[in-house]
N, C-alpha and C positions, 0 to 999 in steps of 0.2 A: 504494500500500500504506500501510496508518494505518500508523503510530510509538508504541509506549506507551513512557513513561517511568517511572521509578518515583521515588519520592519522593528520594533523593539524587539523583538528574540535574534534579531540577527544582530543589534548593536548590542545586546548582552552577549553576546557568543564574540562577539568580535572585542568589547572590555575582556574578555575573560582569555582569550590568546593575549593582548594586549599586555594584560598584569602579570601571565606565566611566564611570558617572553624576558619581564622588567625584570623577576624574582630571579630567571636565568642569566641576563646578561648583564646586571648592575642597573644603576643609576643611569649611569647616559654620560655624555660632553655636553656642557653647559656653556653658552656662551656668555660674555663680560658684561654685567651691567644692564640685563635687559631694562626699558622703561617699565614703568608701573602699567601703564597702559599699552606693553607691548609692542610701543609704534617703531621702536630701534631698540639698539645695544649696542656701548661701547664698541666691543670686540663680536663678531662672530665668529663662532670658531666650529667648523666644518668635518665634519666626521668621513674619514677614506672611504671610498665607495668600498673599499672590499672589505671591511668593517661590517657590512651590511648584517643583520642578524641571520639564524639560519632560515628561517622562513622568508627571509625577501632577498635571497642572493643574489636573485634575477632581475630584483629590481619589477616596476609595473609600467605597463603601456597607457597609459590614461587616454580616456578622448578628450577632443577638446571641448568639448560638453564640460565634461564633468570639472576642466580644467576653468574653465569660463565663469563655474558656479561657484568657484571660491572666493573669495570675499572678506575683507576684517569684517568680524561680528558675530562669524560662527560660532557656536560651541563646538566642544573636543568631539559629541556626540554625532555631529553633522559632519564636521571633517572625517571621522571615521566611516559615515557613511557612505562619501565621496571617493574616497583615496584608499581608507583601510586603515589599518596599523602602520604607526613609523616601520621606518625600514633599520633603523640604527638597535641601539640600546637606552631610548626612553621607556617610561611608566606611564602610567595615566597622568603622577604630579608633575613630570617637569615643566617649566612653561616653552621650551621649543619643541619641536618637532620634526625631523629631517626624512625626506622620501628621495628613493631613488627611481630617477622616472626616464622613460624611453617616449623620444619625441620626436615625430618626422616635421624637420623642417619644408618651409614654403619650398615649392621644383625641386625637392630632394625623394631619391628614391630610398636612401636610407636612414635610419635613426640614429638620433645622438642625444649621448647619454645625459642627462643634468640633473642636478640635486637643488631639489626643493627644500625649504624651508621654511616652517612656520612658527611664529613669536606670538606666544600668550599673554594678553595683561592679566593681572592677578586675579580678574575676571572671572577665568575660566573662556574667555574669548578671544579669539585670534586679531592682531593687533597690525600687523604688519606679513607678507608674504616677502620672501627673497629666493633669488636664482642664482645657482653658479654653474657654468659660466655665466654672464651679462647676456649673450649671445642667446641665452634661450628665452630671455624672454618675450622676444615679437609672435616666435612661435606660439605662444598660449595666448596672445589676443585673439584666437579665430575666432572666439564665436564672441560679436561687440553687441552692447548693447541695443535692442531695438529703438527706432527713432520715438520719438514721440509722435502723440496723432495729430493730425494737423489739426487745424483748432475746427470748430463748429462753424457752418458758416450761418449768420442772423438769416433769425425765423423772420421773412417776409411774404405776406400775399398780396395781391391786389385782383380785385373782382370788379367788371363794369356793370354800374348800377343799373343799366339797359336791361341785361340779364337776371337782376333781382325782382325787377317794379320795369311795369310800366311808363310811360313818360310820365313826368308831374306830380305821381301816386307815388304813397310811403307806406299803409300799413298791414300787418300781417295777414290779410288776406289776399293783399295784393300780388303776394310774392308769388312769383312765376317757378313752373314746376324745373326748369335749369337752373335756375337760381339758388332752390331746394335742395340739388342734389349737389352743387358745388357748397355750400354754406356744410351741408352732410359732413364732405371731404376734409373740410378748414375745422371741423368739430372734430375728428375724429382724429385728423394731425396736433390739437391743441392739447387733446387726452392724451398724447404720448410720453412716455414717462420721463423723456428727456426735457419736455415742455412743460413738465406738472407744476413746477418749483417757480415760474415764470409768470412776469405779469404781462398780460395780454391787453395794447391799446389798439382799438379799433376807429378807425377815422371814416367820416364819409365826407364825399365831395360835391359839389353841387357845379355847373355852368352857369355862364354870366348873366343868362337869358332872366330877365326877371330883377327886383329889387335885392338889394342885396340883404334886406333884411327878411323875405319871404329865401332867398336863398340858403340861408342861414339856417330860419326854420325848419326848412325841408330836410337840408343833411341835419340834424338832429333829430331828429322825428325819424328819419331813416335807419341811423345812426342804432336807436335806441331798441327799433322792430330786428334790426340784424341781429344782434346783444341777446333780446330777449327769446327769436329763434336758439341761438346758440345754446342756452342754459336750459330753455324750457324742451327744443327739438334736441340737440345735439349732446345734452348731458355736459358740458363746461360748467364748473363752480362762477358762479356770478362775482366772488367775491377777486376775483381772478381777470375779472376782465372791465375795462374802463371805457366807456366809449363817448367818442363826442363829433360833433360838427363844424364841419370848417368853412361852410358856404361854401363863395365862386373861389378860396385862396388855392394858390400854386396850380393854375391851370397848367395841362401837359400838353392840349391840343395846339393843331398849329394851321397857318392860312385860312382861319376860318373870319372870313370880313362879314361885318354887318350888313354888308348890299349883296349876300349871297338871299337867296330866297328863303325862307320860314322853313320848310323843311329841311333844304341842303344844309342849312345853320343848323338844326338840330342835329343833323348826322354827324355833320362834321365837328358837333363839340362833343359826343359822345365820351372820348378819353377823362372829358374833365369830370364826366357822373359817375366815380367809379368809389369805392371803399376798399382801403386796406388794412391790414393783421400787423402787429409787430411786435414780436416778444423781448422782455428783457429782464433781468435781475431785480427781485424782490432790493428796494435798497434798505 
């Protein structure tokens, strides 16, 4: 019958070579002066690879995975899990730790040899990593940290109010069945959980056609029917979302002159009746 182990029976089995090895081959080489928090040492002083104890004569082939994952701030438990047992004659206590490792350098077909080393702050956590030769160390940057993610790009919509309402008409029964299904869309992008933490301003726009102060009324009235789809069709928390009216301000359209006809005027300011989404950081 197999036997699985799980990851603590293997670091106890792996303590427990670790401390026979210690009881058999002494204390260890101690280097000069380590810092308290393991980040240097006066002296290092380097134990001969053929020193190696009898169970790592050989020496290990690490990948660079596992080489990639070291790190100051391990404990002893994690490096053992990485690497194994020193290769020398440390214990559990000493605070360095020396491996002898086999590393294919970059366009090389063969391996070369180098002795790793690791310094503990009194911690119990590894403080500092060193290489001898110098020369090995480019070898164990293969695997570099991943980039970061590029950043988010801002939650923007914009809908033409053409497609919500009617010309002139604001309220919620006016709303047109396209209009319905895009406002759906903007509701269900607003519930996403990258957007929940977000405060939602909803602007509506109005063309010049008209006083500026019935323009005004309009995108508000509009403004407040889109909002109250949102929360009451769309499920968006109200508390979540702000909306207001801008009148005829920041029109988009363009060559629409006032001696063009009453209809063609209306088409052509279409861009300026529209309402947009904008999310941003609770402040």
């Amino acid at each position: 019958m197999k036997t699985f182990h799980t990851p603590g029976v293997r670091v106890l089995r792996l303590l427990t070579v670790l401390l026979s090895t210690a009881a058999l081959m002494g204390c260890g080489t101690l280097s000069k002066g380590i810092e308290q928090d393991g980040s240097s040492a006066q002296t290092l002083v380097w134990p001969a690879p053929q020193d190696a104890n009898s169970l790592a004569k050989d020496g290990t082939y690490p990948t660079p995975e596992s080489l990639g994952l070291l790190h100051p701030g391990l404990d002893k438990a994690q490096v053992l899990q990485l690497l194994g047992p020193p290769h020398f004659h440390e214990g559990f206590g000493p605070r360095e730790w020396d491996y002898l490792v086999h590393l294919r350098q970059p366009g090389a077909s063969d391996f070369t040899t180098c002795q790793l080393k690791l310094l503990f702050g009194k911690d119990g956590k590894v403080g500092s990593l060193h290489w001898k030769p110098a020369g090995c160390l480019p070898a164990t940057q293969a695997v570099a940290a991943p980039a970061p993610p590029p950043p988010a790009k801002p939650y923007a919509r914009t809908l033409q109010l053409d497609v919500l309402f009617p010309f002139d008409l604001w309220e919620m029964k006016d709303l047109q069945p396209e209009g319905k299904r895009q406002l759906d869309t903007f509701a269900a992008e607003l519930r996403a959980p990258e957007l929940m933490a977000k405060r939602i301003t909803l602007r509506a726009y109005a063309d010049r056609l008209g006083g500026a102060a019935y323009n005004l009324r309009l995108s508000e009235r509009r403004a407040a029917t889109i909002a109250r789809y949102l929360t009451q069709q769309g499920g968006v928390d109200p508390s979540r979302l702000h909306s207001v009216g801008m009148g005829a301000s920041d029109p988009v359209s363009q060559g629409c002159s006032n001696a063009m006809p009453r209809v063609a005027l209306i088409a052509c300011l279409a861009p300026d009746r529209r309402v947009t989404l904008t999310a941003a950081d609770v402040p």
